[in-house]
SESEBA-954461 format. One line per 5 residues: number of its first residue (from 1); their letters; for each residue x, y, z of N, C-alpha, C, CB. Coordinates in pm, whole numbers, plus 50000, padded with zeros to 5 digits. Glycine has a CB too. Example, Ala and Ser with C-alpha at 12.3 -4.5 7.8 and 13.67 -1.06 7.14 Angstrom:
// SESEBA-954461
1	AS	51319,49431,50780,51230,49550,50780,51320,49670,50780,51131,49553,50905 | 51285,49775,50708,51367,49894,50714,51290,50003,50787,51408,49940,50572
***
This chain:
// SESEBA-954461
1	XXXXX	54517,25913,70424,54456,25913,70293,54567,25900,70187,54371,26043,70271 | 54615,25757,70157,54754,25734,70076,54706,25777,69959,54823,25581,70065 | 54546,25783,69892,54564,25832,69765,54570,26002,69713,54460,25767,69705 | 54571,26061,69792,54641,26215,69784,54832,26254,69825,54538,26307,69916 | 54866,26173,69857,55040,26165,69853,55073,26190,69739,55115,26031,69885
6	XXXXX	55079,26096,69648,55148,26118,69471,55099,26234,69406,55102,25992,69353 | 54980,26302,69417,54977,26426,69385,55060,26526,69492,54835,26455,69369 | 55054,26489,69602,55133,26635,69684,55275,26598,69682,55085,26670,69870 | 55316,26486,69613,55464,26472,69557,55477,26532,69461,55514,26355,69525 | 55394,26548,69330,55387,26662,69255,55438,26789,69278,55284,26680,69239
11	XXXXX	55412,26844,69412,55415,26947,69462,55556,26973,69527,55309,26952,69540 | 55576,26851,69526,55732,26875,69597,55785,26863,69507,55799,26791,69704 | 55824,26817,69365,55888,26808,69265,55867,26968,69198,55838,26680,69185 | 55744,27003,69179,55785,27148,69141,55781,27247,69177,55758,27183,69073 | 55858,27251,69305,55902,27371,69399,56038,27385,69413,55851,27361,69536
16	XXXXX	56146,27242,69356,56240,27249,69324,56320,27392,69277,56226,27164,69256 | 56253,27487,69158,56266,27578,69112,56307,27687,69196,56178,27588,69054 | 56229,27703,69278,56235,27807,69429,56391,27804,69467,56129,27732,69590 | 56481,27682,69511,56599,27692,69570,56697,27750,69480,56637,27571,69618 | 56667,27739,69304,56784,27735,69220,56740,27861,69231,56813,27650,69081
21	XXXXX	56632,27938,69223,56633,28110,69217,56706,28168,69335,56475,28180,69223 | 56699,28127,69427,56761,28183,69579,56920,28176,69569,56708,28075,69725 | 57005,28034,69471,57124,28056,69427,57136,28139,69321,57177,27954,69402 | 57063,28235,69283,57132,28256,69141,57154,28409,69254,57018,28248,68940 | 57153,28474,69352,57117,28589,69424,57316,28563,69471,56945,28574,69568
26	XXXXX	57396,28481,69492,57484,28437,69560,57587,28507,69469,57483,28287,69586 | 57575,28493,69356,57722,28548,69290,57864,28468,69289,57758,28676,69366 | 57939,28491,69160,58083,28431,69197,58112,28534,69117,58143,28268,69165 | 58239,28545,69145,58366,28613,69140,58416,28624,69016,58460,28555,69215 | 58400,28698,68962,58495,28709,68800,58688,28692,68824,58458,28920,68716
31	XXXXX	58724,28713,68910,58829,28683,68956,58925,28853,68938,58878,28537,68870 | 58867,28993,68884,58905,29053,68850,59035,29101,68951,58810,29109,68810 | 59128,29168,68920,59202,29258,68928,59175,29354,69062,59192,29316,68805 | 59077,29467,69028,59057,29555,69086,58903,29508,69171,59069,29673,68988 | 58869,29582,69282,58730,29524,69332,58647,29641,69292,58716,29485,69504
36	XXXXX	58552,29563,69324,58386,29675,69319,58423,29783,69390,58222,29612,69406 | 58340,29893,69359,58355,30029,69370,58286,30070,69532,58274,30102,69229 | 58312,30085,69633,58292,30053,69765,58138,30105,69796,58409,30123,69858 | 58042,30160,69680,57930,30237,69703,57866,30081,69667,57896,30396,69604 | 57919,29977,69552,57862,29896,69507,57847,29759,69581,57908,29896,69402
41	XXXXX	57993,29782,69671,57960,29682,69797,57896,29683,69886,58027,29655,69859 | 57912,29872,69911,57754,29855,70013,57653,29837,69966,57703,29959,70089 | 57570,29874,69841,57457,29807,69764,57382,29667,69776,57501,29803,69650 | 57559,29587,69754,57555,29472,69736,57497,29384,69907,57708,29445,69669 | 57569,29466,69996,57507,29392,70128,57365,29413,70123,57562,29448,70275
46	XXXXX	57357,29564,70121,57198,29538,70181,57100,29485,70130,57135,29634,70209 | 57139,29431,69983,57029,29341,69935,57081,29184,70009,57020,29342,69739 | 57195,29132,69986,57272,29003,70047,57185,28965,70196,57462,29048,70084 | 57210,29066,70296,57150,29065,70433,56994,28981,70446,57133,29231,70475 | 56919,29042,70313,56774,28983,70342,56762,28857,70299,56661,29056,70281
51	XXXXX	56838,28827,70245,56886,28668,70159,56855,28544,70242,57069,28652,70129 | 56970,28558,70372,56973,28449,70440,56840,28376,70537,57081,28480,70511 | 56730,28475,70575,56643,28428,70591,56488,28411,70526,56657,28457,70668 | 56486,28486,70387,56402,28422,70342,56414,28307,70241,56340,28500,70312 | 56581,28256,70224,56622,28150,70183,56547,28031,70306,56790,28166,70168
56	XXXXX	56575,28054,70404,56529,27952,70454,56403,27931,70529,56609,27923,70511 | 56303,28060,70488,56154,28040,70482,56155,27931,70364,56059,28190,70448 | 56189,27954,70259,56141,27906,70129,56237,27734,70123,56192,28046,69983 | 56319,27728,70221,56362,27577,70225,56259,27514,70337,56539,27557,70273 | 56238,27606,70430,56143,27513,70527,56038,27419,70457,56056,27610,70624
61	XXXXX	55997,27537,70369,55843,27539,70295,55833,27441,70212,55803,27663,70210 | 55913,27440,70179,55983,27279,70087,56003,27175,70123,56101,27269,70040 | 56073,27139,70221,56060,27087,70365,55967,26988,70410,56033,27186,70443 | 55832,27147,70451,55728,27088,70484,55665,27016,70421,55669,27144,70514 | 55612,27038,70283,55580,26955,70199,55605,26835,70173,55596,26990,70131
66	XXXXX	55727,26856,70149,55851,26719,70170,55730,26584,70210,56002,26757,70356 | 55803,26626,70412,55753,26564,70479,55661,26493,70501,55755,26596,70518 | 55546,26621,70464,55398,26559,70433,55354,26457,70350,55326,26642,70387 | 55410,26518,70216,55414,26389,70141,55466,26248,70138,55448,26415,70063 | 55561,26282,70218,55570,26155,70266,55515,26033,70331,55620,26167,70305
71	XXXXX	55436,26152,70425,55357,26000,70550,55191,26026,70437,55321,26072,70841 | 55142,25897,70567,54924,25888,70484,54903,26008,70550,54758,25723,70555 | 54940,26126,70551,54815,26252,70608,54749,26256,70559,54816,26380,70622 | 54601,26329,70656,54486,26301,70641,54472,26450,70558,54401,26259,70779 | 54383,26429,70452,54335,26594,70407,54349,26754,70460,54206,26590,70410
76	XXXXX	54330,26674,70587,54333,26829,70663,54439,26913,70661,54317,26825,70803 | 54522,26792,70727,54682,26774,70727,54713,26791,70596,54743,26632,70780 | 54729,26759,70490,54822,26832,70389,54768,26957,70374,54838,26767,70250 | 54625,27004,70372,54605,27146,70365,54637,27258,70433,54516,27159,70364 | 54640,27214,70569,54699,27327,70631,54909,27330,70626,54623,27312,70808
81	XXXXX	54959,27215,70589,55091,27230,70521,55126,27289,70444,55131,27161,70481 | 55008,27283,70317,55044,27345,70220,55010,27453,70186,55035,27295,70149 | 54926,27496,70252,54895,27654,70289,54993,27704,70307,54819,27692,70400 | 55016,27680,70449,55145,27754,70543,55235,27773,70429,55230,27652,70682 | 55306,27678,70371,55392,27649,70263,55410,27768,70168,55340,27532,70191
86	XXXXX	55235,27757,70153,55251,27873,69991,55276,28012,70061,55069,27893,69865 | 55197,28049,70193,55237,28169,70269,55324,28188,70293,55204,28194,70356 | 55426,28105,70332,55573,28134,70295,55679,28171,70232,55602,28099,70294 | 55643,28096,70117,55669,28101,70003,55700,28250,69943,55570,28035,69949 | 55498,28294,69926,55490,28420,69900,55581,28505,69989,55358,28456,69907
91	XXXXX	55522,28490,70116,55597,28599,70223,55770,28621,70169,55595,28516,70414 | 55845,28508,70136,55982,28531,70159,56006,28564,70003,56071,28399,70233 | 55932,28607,69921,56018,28625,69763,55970,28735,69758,55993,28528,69616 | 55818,28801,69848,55753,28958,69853,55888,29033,69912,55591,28980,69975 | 55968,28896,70044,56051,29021,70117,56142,29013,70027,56113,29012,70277
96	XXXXX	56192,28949,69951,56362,28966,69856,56298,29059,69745,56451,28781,69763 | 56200,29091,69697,56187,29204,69610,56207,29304,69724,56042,29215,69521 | 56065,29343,69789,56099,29485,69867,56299,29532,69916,55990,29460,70041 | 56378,29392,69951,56482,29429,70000,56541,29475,69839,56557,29310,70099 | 56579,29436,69760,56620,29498,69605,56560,29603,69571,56593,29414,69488
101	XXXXX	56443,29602,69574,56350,29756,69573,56432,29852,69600,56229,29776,69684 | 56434,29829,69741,56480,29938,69910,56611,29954,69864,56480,29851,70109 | 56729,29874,69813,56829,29899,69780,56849,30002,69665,56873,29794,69767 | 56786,29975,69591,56761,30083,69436,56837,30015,69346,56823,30262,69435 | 56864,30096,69223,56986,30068,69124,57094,30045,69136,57013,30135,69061
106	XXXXX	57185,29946,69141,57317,29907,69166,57384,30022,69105,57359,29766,69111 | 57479,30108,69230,57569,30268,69141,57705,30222,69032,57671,30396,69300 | 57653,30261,68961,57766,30311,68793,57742,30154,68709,58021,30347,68839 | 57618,30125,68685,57544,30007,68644,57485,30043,68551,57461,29948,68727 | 57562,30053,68414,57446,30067,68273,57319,29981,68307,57517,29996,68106
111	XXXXX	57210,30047,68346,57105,30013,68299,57055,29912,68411,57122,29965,68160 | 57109,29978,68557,57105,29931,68626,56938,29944,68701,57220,29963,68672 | 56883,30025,68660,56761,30067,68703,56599,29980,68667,56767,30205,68644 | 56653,29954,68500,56561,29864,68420,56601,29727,68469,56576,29880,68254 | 56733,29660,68500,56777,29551,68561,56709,29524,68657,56890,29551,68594
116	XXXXX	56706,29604,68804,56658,29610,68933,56518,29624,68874,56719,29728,69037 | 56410,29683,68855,56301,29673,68769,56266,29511,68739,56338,29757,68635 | 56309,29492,68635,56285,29314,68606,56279,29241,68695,56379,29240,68537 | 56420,29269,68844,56399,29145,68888,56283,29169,69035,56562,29072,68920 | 56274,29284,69041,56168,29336,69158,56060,29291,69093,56155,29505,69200
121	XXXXX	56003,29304,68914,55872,29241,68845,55860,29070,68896,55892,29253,68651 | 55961,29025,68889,55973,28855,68885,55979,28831,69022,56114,28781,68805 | 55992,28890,69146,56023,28772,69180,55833,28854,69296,56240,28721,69252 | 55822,28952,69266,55681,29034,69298,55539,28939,69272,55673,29181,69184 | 55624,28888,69135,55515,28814,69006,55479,28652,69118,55642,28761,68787
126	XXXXX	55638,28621,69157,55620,28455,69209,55542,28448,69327,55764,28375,69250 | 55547,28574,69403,55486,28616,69541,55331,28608,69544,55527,28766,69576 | 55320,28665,69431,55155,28636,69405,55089,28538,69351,55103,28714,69337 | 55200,28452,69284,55087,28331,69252,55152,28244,69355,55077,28254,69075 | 55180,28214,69501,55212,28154,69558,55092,28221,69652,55349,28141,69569
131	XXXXX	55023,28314,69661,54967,28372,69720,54830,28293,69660,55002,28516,69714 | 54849,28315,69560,54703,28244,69467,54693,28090,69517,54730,28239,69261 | 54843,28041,69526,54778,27853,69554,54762,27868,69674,54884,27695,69529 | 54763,27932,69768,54753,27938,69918,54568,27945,69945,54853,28099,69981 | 54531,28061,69833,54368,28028,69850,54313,27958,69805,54290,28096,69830
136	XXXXX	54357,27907,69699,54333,27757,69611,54317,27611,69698,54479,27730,69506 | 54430,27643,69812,54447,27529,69880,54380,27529,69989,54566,27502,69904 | 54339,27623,70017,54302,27666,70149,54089,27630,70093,54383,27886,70193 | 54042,27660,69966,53904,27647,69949,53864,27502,69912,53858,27745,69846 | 53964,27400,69927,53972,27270,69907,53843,27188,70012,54136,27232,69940
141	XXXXX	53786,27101,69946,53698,27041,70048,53781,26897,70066,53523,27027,69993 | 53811,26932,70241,53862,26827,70267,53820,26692,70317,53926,26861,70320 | 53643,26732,70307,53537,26563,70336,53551,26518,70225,53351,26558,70371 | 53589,26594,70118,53527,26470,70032,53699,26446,69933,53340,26534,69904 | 53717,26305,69986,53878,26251,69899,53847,26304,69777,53922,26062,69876
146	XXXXX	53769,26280,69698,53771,26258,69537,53812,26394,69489,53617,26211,69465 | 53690,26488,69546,53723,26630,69538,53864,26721,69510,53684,26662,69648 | 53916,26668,69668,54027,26715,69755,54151,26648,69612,54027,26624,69960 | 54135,26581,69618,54265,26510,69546,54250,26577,69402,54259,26319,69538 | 54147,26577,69350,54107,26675,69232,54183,26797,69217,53969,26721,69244
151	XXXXX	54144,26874,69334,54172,26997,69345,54343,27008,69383,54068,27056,69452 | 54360,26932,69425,54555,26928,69461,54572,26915,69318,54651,26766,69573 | 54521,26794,69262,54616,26810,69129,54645,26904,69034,54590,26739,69056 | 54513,27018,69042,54502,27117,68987,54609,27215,69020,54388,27153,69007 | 54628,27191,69141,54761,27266,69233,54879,27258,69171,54796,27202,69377
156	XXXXX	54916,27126,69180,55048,27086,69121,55046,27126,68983,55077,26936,69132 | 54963,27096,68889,55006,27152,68763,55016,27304,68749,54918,27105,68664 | 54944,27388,68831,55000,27529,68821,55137,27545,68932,54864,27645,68864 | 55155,27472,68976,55290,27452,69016,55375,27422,68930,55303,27370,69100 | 55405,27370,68846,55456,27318,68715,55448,27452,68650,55368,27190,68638
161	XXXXX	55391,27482,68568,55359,27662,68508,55460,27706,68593,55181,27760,68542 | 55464,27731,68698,55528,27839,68806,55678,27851,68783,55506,27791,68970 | 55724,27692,68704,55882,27717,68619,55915,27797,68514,55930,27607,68557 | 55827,27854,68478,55875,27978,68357,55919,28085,68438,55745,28044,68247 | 55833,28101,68549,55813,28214,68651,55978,28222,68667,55708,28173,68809
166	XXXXX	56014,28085,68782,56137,28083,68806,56250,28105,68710,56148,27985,68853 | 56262,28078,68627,56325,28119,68525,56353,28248,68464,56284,28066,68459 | 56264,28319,68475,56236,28392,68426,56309,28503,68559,56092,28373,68377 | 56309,28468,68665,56310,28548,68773,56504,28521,68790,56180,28486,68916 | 56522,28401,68750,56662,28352,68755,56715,28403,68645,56683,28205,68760
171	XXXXX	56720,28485,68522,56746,28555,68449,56792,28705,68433,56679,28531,68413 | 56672,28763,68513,56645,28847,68547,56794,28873,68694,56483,28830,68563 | 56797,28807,68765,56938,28838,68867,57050,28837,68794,56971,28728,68985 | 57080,28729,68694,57174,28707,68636,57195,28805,68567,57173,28611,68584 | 57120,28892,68531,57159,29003,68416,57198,29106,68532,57017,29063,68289
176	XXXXX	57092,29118,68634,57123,29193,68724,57319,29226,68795,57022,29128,68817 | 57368,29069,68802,57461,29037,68825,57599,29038,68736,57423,28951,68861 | 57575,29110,68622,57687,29153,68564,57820,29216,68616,57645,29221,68496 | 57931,29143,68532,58024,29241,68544,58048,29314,68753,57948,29368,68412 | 58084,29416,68753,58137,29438,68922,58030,29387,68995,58165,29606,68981
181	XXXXX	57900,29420,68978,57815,29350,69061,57803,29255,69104,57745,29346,69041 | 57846,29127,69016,57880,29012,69042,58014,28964,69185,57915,28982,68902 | 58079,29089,69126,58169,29049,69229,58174,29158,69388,58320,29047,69144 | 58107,29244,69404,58055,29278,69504,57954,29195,69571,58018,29382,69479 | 57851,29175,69490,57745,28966,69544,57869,28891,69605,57668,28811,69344
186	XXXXX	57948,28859,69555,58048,28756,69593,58116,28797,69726,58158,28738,69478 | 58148,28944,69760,58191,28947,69891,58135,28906,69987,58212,29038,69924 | 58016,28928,69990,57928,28913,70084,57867,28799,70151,57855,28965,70047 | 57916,28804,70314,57926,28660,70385,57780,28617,70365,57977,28661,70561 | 57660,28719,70363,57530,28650,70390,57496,28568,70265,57410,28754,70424
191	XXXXX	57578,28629,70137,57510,28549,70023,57636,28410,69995,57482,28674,69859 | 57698,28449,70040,57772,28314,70035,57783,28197,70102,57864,28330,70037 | 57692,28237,70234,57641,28138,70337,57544,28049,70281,57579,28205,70455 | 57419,28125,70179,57358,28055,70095,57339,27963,69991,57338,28093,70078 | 57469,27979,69929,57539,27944,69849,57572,27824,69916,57630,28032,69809
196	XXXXX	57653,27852,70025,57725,27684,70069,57646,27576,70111,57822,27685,70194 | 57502,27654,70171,57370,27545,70226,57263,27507,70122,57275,27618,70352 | 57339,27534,70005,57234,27531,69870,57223,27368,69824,57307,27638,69718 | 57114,27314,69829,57113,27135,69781,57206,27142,69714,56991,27056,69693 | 57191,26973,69648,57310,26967,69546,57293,26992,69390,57366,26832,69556
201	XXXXX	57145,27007,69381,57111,27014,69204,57071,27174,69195,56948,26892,69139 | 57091,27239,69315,57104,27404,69290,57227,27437,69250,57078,27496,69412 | 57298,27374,69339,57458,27429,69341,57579,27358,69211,57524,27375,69519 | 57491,27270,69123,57494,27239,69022,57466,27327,68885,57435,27155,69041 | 57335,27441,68917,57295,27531,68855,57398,27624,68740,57243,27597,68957
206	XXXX	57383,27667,68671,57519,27797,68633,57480,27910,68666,57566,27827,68473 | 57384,27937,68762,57364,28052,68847,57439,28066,68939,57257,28061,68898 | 57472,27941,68983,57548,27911,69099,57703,27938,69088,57524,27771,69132 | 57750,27934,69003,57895,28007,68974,57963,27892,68977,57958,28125,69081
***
């Protein structure tokens, strides 16, 4: 069904957002002097640790889409892609809050509490409306093209919306990432593994260091 592709390319164009939030979690190095305070490096792992694989739930998921959009799949076929997709999606940004959650307030962090706060709100916030296009996509009638293609497009443009989200969620780390924190993020092999497998218009980002 080639005339539902260019809308689920839509969909791959604005999910873009998803990878540059997963770099802004990576950190660089202020280059300081003295290092992070060794309570703040351990902090810093156990949020780092959950990084590396729901980075690459949320690249699969991207991925998949990709793909799909690429070939004539039939209705069915992009729906159950893009389901999976958004369940993913959700699943892996629900687990990078709970892991920041579980970690708490980064220690001797003005205001480290309201920081961790924001970014547990944002990225809680993206989990659920990824959760939302998943039933959106999933109540799609896939006999009837006209419908079906209707209803994707509706998809993609709240996919589009979903860039404030990201932004908003990519802000929210960055503030998080002040000062020593930043450079305790930076020790850490799991978030810097991310960092190095990050496309090229993430790692372009100024999240990206």
């Amino acid at each position: 069904m080639e005339g539902t592709n260019p809308v689920n390319k839509k969909l791959t164009a604005a999910l873009s957002g998803g990878a540059v939030l997963m770099v802004a979690l990576t950190g660089c190095s202020s280059g300081g002097d003295k290092g992070p305070d060794p309570k703040l490096v351990a902090w810093a792992k156990s949020v780092c640790d959950a990084v590396p694989a729901q980075d690459a739930k949320i690249k699969a998921a991207n991925a998949a889409i990709s793909t799909t959009a690429a070939d004539t799949a039939k209705p069915e076929t992009l729906q159950k892609t893009d389901s999976q997709a958004f369940q993913d999606m959700a699943d892996g940004y629900k687990a990078i809050a709970t892991a920041v959650k579980s970690a708490g307030a980064p220690p001797g962090v003005q205001d480290g509490a309201q920081r961790l706060q924001d970014v547990v709100k944002s990225f809680d916030g993206l989990s659920a409306s990824y959760a939302d296009l998943k039933k959106q996509v999933d109540a799609l009638d896939t006999k009837d093209q006209a419908k079906f293609a209707s209803g994707l497009h509706d998809i993609a443009v709240k996919m589009t919306d979903l860039e404030k989200q990201h932004q908003s969620g990519t802000a929210a780390l960055e503030k998080l990432q002040q000062g020593d924190v930043k450079n305790a993020i930076a020790q850490q092999a799991s978030c810097k593994k991310v960092a190095a497998t990050a496309s090229p218009a993430s790692s372009a980002s100024p999240s990206a260091g």
